[in-house]
C-alpha positions in Angstrom: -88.9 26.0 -16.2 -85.5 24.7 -17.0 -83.4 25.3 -13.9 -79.8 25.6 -14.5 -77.1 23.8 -12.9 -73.2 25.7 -13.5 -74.8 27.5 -16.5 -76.4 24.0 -18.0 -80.4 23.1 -18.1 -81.3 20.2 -15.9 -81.8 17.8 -18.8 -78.5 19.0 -20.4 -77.1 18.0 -17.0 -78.8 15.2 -16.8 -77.3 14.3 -20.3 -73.9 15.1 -19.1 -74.3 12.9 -15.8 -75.2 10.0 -18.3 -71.7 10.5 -20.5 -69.8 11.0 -17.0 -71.4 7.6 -15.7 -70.5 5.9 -18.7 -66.9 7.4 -19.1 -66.3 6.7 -15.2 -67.3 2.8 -15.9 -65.4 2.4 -18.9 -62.2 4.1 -16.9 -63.4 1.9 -14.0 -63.0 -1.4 -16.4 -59.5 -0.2 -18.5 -58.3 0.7 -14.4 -59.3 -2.8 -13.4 -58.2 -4.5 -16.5 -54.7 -2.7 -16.2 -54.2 -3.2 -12.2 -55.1 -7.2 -13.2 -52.2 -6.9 -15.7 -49.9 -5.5 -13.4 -50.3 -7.5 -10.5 -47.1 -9.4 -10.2 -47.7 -13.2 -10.9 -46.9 -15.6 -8.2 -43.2 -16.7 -8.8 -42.4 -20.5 -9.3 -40.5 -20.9 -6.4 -40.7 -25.3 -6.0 -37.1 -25.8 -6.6 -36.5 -23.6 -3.3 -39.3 -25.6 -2.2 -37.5 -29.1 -2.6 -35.0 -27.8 -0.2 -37.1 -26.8 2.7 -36.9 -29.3 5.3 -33.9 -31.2 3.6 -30.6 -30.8 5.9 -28.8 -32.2 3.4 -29.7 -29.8 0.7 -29.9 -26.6 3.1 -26.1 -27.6 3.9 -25.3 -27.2 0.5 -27.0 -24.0 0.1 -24.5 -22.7 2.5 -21.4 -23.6 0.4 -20.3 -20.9 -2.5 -16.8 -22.4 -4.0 -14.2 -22.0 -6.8 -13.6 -25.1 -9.8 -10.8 -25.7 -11.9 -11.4 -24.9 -16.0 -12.7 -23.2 -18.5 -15.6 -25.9 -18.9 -17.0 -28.0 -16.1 -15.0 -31.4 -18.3 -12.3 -29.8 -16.3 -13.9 -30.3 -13.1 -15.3 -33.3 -12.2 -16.0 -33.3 -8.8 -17.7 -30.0 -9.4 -20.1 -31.7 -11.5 -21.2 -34.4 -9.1 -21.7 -31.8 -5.9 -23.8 -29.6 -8.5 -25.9 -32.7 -9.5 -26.4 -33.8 -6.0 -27.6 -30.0 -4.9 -24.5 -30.0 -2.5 -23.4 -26.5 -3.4 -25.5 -23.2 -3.3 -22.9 -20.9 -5.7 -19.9 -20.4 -7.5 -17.2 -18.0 -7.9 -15.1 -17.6 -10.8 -11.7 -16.4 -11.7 -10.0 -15.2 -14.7 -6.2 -16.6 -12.3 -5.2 -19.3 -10.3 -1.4 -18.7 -10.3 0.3 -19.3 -13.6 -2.9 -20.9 -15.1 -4.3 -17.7 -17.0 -7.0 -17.6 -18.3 -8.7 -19.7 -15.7 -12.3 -19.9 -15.6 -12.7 -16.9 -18.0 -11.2 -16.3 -21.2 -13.5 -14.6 -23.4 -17.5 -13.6 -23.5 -18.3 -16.7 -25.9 -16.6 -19.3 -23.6 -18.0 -17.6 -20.1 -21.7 -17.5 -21.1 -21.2 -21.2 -22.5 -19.5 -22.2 -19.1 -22.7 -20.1 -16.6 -25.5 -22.3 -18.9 -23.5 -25.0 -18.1 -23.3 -24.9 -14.6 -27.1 -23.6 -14.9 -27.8 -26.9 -16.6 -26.1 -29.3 -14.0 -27.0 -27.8 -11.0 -30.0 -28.9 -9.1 -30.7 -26.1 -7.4 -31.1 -22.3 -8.1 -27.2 -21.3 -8.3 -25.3 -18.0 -7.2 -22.6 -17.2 -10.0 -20.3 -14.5 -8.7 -17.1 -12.9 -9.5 -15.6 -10.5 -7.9 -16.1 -6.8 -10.0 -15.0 -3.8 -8.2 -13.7 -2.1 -11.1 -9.4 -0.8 -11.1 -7.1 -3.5 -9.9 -9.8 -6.0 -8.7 -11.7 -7.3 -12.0 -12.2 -10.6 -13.4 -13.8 -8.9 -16.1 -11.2 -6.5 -17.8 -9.4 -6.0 -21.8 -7.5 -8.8 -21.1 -10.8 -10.9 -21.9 -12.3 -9.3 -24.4 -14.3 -6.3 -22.3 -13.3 -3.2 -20.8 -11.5 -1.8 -18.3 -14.0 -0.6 -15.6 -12.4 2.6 -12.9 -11.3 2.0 -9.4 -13.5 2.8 -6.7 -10.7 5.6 -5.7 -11.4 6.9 -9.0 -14.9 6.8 -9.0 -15.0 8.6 -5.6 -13.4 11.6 -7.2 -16.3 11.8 -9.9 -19.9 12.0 -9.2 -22.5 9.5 -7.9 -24.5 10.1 -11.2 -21.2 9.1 -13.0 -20.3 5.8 -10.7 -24.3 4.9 -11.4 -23.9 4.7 -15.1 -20.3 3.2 -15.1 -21.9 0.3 -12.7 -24.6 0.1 -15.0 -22.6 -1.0 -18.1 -20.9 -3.3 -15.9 -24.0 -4.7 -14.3 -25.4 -5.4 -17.7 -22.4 -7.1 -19.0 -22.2 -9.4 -16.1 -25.9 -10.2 -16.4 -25.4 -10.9 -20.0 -23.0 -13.1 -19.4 -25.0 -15.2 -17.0 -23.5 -13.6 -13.4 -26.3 -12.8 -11.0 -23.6 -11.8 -8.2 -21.2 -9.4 -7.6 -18.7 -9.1 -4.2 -19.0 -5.6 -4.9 -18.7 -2.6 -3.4 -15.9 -1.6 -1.1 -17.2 0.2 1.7 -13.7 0.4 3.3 -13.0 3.9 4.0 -10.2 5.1 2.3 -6.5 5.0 3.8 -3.7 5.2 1.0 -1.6 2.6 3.6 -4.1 -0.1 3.9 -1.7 -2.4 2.5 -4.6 -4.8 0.4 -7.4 -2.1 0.4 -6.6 1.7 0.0 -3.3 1.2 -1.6 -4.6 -0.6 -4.3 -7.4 2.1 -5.0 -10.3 -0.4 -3.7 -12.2 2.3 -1.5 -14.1 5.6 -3.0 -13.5 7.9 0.0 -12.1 8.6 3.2 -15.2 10.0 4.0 -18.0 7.5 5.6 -20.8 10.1 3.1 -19.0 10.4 -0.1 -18.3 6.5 0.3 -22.3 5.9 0.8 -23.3 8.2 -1.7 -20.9 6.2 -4.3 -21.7 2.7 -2.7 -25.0 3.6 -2.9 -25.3 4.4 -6.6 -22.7 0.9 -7.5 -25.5 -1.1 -5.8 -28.7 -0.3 -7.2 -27.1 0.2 -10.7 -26.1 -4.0 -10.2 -29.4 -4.6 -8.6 -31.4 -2.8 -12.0 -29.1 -5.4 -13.9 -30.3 -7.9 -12.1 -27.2 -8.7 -10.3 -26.9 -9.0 -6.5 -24.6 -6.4 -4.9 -22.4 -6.9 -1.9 -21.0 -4.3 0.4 -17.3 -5.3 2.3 -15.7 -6.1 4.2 -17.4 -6.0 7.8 -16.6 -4.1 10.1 -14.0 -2.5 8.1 -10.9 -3.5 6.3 -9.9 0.1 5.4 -7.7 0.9 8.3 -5.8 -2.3 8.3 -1.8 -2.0 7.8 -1.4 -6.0 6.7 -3.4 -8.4 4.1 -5.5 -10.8 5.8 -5.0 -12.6 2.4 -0.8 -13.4 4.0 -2.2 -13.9 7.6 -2.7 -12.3 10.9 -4.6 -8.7 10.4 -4.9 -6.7 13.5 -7.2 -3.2 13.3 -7.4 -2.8 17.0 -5.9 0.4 17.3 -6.5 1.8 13.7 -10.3 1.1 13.6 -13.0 3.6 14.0 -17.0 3.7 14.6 -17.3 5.6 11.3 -16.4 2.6 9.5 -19.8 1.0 10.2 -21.5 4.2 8.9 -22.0 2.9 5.2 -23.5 -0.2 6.5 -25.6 1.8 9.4 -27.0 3.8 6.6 -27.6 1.7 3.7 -29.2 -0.7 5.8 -31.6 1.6 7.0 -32.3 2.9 3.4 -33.5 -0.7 2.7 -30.3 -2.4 1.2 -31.0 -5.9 0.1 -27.7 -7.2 -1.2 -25.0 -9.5 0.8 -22.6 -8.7 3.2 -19.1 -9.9 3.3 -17.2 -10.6 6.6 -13.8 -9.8 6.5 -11.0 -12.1 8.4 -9.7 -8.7 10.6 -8.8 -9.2 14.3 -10.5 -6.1 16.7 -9.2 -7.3 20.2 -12.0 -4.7 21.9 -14.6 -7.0 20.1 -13.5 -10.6 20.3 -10.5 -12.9 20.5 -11.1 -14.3 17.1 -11.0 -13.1 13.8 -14.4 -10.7 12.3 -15.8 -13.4 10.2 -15.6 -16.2 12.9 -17.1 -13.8 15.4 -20.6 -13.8 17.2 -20.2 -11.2 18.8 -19.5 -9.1 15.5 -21.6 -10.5 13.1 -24.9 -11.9 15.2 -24.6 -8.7 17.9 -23.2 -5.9 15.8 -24.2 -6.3 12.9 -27.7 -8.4 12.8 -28.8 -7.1 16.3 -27.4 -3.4 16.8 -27.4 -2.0 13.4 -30.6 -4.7 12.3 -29.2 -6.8 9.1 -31.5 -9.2 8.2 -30.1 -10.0 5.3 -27.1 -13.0 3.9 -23.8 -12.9 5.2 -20.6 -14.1 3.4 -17.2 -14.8 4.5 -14.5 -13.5 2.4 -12.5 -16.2 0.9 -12.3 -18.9 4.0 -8.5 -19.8 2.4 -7.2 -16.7 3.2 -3.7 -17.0 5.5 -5.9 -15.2 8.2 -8.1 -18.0 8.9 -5.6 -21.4 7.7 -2.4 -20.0 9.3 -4.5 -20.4 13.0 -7.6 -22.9 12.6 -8.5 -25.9 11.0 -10.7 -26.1 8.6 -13.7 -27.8 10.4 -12.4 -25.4 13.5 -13.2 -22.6 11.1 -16.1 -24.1 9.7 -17.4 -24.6 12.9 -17.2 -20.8 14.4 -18.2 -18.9 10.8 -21.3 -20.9 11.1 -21.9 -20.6 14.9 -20.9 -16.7 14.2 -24.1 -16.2 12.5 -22.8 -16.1 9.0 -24.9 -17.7 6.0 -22.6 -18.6 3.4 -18.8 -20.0 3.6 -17.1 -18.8 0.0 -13.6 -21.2 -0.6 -12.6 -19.6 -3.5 -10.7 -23.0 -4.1 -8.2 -20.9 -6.2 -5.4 -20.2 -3.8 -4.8 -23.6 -3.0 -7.1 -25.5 -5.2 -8.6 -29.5 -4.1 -11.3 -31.1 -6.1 -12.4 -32.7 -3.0 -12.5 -29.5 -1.2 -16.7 -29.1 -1.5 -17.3 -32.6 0.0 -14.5 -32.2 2.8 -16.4 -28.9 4.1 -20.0 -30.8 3.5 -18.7 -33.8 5.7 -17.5 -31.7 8.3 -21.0 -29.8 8.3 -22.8 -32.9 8.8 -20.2 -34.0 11.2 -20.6 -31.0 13.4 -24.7 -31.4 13.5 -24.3 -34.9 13.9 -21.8 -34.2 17.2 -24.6 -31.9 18.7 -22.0 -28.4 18.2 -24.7 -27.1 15.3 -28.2 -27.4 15.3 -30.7 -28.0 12.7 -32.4 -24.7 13.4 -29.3 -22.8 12.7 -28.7 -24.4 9.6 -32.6 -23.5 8.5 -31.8 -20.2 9.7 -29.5 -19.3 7.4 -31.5 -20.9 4.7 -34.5 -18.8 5.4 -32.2 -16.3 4.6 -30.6 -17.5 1.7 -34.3 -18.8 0.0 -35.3 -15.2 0.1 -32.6 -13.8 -1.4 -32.7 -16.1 -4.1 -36.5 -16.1 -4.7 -35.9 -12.2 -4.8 -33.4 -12.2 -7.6 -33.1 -15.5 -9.1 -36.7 -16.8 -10.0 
C-alpha cells in the first residue's frame, strides 16, 4: 500500500525529501560562501596604532591648522610638522585677505595639493574646508564648480531635495580628496544674527525643520565619505555680534530649543564632529562656549551623551585673542573637554604657528595643568573617528 503524504506516495515523498536535502545544502554552502564574502575584513589600522601610547604624536593629533599656498613649496614649515606627525588635519581656504586664490584655485591644482599633503604626512590626515553651501563655500564658480544653495534656501525646499543637493557636493569634495566638512549649521534661524542668520547660514527657525534638513546634509556627506559636522554649540543663532570681531554675548537671547538639533541627532546615532562656538552664556559659565567645561564636558558629553570629537571654531577668532593668550586658551579648550583645536592660520597667518601651540601643549603637561590621560582621551576619540572614515 502506498500511503500518501499531501497528495504524494511515500516513495515520491521520499524522492522529494532527497531533492529538498540537497537543495537546502547547496543553499546552505552559496549562504555560507556569501556571508564569508560579506564579512567586513579587518581594517589596517597600524598607522593609528603607531600613535597609541606616543604623547608626542597624540598631541599632534589634536592640532587641525591652515598653510600658506597653492602647493605645500609654499609652506615649509607645514611640511616638517606633517613629516614629524605633529598635526592631525588641515583646513583649507580659497582667501586669506587679498591673496585669492589661496589654497584653492581650480579642481586640477586642489586634488594635486590633498595627495600631496596625503604623501607627507605621517599620519592618517583630516582635510577639511568649510562647505555650507550660499555665502560660506570654498568650493564655488569662482573655482571651476558650482554654486551650491544656502542653508536658508534649502530650508524652504524639502529634505529629499537638501539630500541630493549635499550629495553632489559630498561627492565633489570626496573627489577631490576632502574627507571633512564643518558643515551643517544647526543655528536656528534669526534674520539679525549678525554672522549667522543674516547671512542665510541656518535652514529654519524651527528646532524640526532645521533637524530634518541637518539631518539629510549629514548622511548625504557621510555616503560620500566625508565627515559631517554640526555648529556651532550651544547655539550661535540668536547672537546679535560676530564672535569672528570679538566679545559675543547670547545670555539673554539664547534658548533651550537651540540644543534640540543636537539632542536629537545624537540620539538618532549621529557620528560626525561637533564644533564649539566662542559665544559667552553668563547662566553657564564666565568664559567663552568653547573654553567651557561646564558646557562642553557637562552639557553636552554628560547631559545630552556626545561621545563623539569636538572642535573649536577657528581658535583666531577676536572672541578668544582679544581676551586670552594663546597658551591661556590652549590651556582651557583642552581642559574644557574639547578634542581638536582648529587655527585656521588664515586671519593672521604664522608659519611657526603649529610648533608654538605644540610647545605650549607639551609645556602645559610638562607643568602638571594637563594630564597624559586627558590628552589619550581625546585621542581615543579622535582614533575612532578616523578608523571609522579614513582607513
Amino acid at each position: 500500500m502506498n500511503i500518501k503524504y499531501f497528495g504524494k506516495t511515500l516513495e515520491q515523498t521520499k524522492h522529494f525529501g532527497k531533492v529538498l536535502l540537497c537543495t537546502g545544502l547547496i543553499l546552505a554552502m552559496a549562504q555560507s560562501s556569501f556571508a564569508k564574502g560579506s564579512v567586513p575584513q579587518p581594517k589596517d589600522d597600524s598607522a593609528l596604532a603607531a600613535i597609541d601610547g606616543n604623547l608626542s604624536a597624540m598631541v599632534g593629533q589634536m592640532l587641525l591648522l591652515g598653510f600658506r599656498g597653492l602647493d605645500l613649496s609654499e609652506d615649509p614649515a607645514m611640511i616638517k610638522v606633517l613629516q614629524e606627525g605633529r598635526i592631525g588635519g588641515v583646513i583649507l581656504f580659497y582667501t586669506h585677505g587679498r591673496i585669492v586664490p589661496y589654497n584653492l584655485a581650480n579642481p586640477e591644482q586642489i586634488v594635486k595639493l590633498t595627495k600631496e599633503l596625503n604623501t607627507y604626512s605621517k599620519y592618517p590626515l583630516f582635510i577639511g574646508v568649510d562647505q555650507e553651501g550660499g555665502q560660506v563655500q570654498r568650493i564655488s564658480s569662482k573655482n571651476g564648480f558650482k554654486d551650491w544653495p544656502s542653508a536658508e534656501v534649502l530650508g524652504k525646499g524639502t529634505p529629499e531635495n537638501t539630500f541630493s543637493q549635499a550629495s553632489e557636493m559630498g561627492n565633489t569634495l570626496a573627489s577631490l580628496g576632502f574627507n571633512l566638512n564643518f558643515a551643517p549649521s544647526v543655528d536656528l534661524l534669526d534674520s539679525t544674527s549678525a554672522a549667522i542668520g543674516s547671512r542665510g547660514r541656518s535652514f529654519h527657525s524651527t528646532a524640526l525643520v532645521t533637524i530634518d534638513h541637518a539631518t539629510a546634509f549629514s548622511k548625504a556627506m557621510e555616503k560620500a565619505g566625508i565627515i559631517p559636522t554640526l555648529k556651532h554649540f550651544p547655539g550661535h543663532g540668536s547672537a546679535k555680534k560676530d564672535t569672528h570681531l570679538g566679545f559675543t554675548d547670547i545670555t539673554t537671547t539664547w534658548r533651550d530649543k537651540e540644543l534640540l538639533p543636537y539632542k536629537e541627532m545624537i540620539a538618532d546615532g549621529y557620528k560626525g564632529m561637533i564644533m564649539t562656538s566662542h559665544v559667552y552664556h553668563a547662566d553657564f559659565d564666565d568664559k567663552p562656549a568653547s573654553l567651557s567645561s561646564a558646557i562642553i564636558t557637562k552639557l553636552l558629553r554628560e547631559k545630552i551623551g556626545f561621545k563623539g570629537v569636538v572642535v573649536t571654531d577657528d581658535m583666531q577668532m577676536g572672541a578668544i585673542v582679544k581676551h586670552y593668550s594663546l597658551k591661556e586658551s590652549i590651556l582651557l579648550t583642552i581642559q574644557s573637554g574639547t578634542d581638536i583645536l582648529l587655527f585656521g592660520n588664515n586671519l593672521k597667518y604664522d608659519p611657526d604657528l603649529p610648533n608654538k601651540i605644540y610647545n605650549h601643549i607639551m609645556e602645559l603637561i610638562a607643568e602638571g595643568k594637563i594630564s597624559e590621560e586627558r590628552i589619550e582621551e581625546s585621542w581615543k576619540r579622535i582614533r575612532a573617528m578616523k578608523e571609522y572614515y579614513l582607513l
